[in-house]
C-alpha positions in Angstrom: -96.6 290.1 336.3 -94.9 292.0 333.1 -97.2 292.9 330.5 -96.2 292.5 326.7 -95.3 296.1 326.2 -92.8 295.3 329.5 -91.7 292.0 328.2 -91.0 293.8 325.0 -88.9 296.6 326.3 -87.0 294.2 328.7 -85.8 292.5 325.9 -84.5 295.8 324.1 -82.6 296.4 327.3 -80.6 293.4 326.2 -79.5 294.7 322.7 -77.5 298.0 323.9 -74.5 296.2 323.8 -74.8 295.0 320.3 -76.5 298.5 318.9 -78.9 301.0 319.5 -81.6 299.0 319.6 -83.2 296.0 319.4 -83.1 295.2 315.6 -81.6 298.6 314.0 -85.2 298.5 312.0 -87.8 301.2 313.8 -90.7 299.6 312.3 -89.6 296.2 314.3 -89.0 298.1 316.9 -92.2 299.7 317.2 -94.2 296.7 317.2 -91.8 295.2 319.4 -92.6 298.4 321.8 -96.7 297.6 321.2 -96.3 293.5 322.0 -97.3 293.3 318.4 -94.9 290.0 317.5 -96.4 288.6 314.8 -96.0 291.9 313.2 -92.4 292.3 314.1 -91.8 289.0 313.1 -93.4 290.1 309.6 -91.6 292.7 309.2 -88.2 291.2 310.1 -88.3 288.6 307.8 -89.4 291.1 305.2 -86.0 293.1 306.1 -84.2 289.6 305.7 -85.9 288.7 302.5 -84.3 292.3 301.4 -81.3 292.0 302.5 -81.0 288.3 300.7 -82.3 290.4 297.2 -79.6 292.6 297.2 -76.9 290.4 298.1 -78.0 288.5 295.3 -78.1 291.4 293.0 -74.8 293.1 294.0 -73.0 289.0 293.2 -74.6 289.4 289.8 -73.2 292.8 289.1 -69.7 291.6 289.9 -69.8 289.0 287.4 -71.1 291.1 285.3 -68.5 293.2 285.5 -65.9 290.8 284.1 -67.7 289.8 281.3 -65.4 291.2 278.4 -68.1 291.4 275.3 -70.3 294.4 275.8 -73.6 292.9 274.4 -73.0 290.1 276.8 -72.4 292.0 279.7 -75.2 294.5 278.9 -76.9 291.1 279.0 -76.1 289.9 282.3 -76.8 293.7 283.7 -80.2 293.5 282.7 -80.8 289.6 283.6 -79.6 290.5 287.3 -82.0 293.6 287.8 -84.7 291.7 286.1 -84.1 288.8 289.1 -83.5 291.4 291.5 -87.0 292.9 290.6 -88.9 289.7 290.7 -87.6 288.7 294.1 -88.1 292.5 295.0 -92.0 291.7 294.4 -91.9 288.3 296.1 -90.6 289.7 299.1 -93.2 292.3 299.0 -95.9 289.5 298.6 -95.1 287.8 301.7 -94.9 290.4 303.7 -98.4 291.6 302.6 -99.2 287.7 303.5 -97.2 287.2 306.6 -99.1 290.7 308.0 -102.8 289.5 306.7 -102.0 286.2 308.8 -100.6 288.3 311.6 -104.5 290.0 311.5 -105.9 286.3 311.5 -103.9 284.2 314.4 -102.9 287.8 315.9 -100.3 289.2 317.5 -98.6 286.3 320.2 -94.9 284.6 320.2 -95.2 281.8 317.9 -93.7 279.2 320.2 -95.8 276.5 319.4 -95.0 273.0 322.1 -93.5 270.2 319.9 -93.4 267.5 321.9 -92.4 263.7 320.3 -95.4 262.4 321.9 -97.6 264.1 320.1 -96.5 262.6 316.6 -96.7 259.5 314.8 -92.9 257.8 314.9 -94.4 255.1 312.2 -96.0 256.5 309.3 -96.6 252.9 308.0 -99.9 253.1 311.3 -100.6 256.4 311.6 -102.9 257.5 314.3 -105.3 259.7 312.7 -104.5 260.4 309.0 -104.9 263.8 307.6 -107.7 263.9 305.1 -106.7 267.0 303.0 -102.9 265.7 303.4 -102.4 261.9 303.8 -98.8 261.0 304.7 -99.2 257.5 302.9 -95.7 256.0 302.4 -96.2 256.3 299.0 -99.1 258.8 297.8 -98.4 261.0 295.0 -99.6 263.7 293.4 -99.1 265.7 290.1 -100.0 269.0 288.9 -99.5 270.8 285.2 -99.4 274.2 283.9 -99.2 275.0 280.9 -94.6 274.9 281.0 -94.3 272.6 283.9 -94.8 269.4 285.8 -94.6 268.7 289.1 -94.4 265.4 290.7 -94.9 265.1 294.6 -94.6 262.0 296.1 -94.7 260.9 299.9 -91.0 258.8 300.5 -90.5 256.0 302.9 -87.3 257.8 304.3 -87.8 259.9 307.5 -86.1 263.1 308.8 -85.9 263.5 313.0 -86.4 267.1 314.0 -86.1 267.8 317.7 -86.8 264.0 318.2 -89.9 264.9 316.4 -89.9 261.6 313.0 -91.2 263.4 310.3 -91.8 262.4 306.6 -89.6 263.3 303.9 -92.1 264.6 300.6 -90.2 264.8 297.5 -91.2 267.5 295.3 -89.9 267.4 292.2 -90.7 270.6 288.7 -89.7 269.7 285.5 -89.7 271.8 282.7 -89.5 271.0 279.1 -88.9 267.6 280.6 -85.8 268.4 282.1 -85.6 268.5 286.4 -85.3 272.0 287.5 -86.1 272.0 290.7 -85.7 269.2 293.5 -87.1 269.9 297.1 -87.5 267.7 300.1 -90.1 268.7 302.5 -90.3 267.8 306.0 -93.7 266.8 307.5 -94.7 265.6 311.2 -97.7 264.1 311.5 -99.7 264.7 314.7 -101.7 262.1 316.3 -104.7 264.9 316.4 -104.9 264.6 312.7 -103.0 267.6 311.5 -99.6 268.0 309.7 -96.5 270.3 311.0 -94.1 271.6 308.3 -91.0 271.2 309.3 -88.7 272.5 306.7 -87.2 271.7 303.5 -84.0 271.4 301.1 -84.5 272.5 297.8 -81.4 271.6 294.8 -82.0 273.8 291.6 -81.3 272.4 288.0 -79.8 274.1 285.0 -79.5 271.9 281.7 -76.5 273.8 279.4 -77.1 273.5 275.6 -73.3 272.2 275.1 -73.6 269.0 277.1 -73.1 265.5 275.7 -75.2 264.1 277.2 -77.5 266.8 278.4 -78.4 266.2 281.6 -79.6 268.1 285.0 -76.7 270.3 286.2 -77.1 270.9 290.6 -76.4 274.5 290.7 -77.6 275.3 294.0 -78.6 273.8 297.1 -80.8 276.0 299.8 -82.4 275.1 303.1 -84.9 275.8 305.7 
């Protein structure tokens, strides 16, 4: 029987071909070493999340960089390092969170079995409703702060994920009354009473002063 520190270095056996090691990131590799997944995973994603900032940053400098008016480009230099840092501290907060979860499920694969029999297929007679999160056809929710408003409301459309039928939620953030953010969330409900999250599509709005009429703009489109 392999134990997790052998399972672990099998599978950096595999990655010689692609590099020097199994990620190119010692801290992964490490924890990969010490069976500690969870952690890797953590750490990984932290790498990823990055990586993403300073792709992002380095697209902004470019168009920056063909902005002819000086106080404008000046401008757009310091909007895209002021992005760049508050994604820089976002990633940072979910690593911190992804690690303290790591020290509360510990440190196994996540491969959790999703099976279609497990799930509701007709969210019109669920099973065993969640109380916390009912998945009424229907249900909505709304929340204020003191710029925003968000609307969440459970759809009748449906999403299949590995033959899984979940829910589509629409979440919708206004601000100033004007859509800025659109997401779809995915949702399986379990016949055991509790609720998978299965992903998402999120389309960001921009609203340009100039525009007769003014209305929502889709400027991006992301997905998980």
């Amino acid at each position: 029987m392999r134990t997790r520190t052998g399972a672990a270095l099998a599978a950096g056996l595999l990655f010689p071909a692609f590099g020097a090691s199994a990620s190119s990131d010692p801290a992964v590799d490490d924890f990969l070493a010490q069976g500690k997944f969870c952690s890797a995973t953590a750490q990984a994603a932290a790498r990823a999340c990055g990586n993403q900032t300073q792709d992002d940053y380095w697209i902004a400098v470019a168009i920056c960089i063909n902005e002819p008016d000086a106080k404008d480009r000046a401008a757009c230099f310091t909007d895209a390092k002021a992005a760049r840092d508050d994604a820089t501290q976002l990633c940072a907060d979910q690593k911190t969170a992804r690690f303290a979860l790591c020290g509360q499920v510990g440190e196994e694969r996540y491969d959790p079995e999703f099976e279609a029999a497990a799930f509701d297929a007709n969210f019109t007679r669920l099973t065993n409703p969640n109380p916390y999160f009912p998945l009424t056809i229907g249900a909505q929710w709304e929340f204020r702060s003191a710029t925003q408003f968000t609307r969440v409301t459970v759809t009748n459309a449906t999403k299949l994920i590995d033959d899984v039928r979940c829910i589509v939620v629409r979440d919708e953030v206004f601000e100033d009354g004007a859509l800025i953010e659109a997401t779809n969330d995915w949702y399986a409900q379990a016949k055991d009473g509790t609720v998978w999250y299965c992903g998402e599509e999120t389309a960001s709005f921009e609203t340009f002063a100039g525009d007769r009429p003014q209305k929502p703009e889709l400027v991006s489109i992301d997905g998980s």
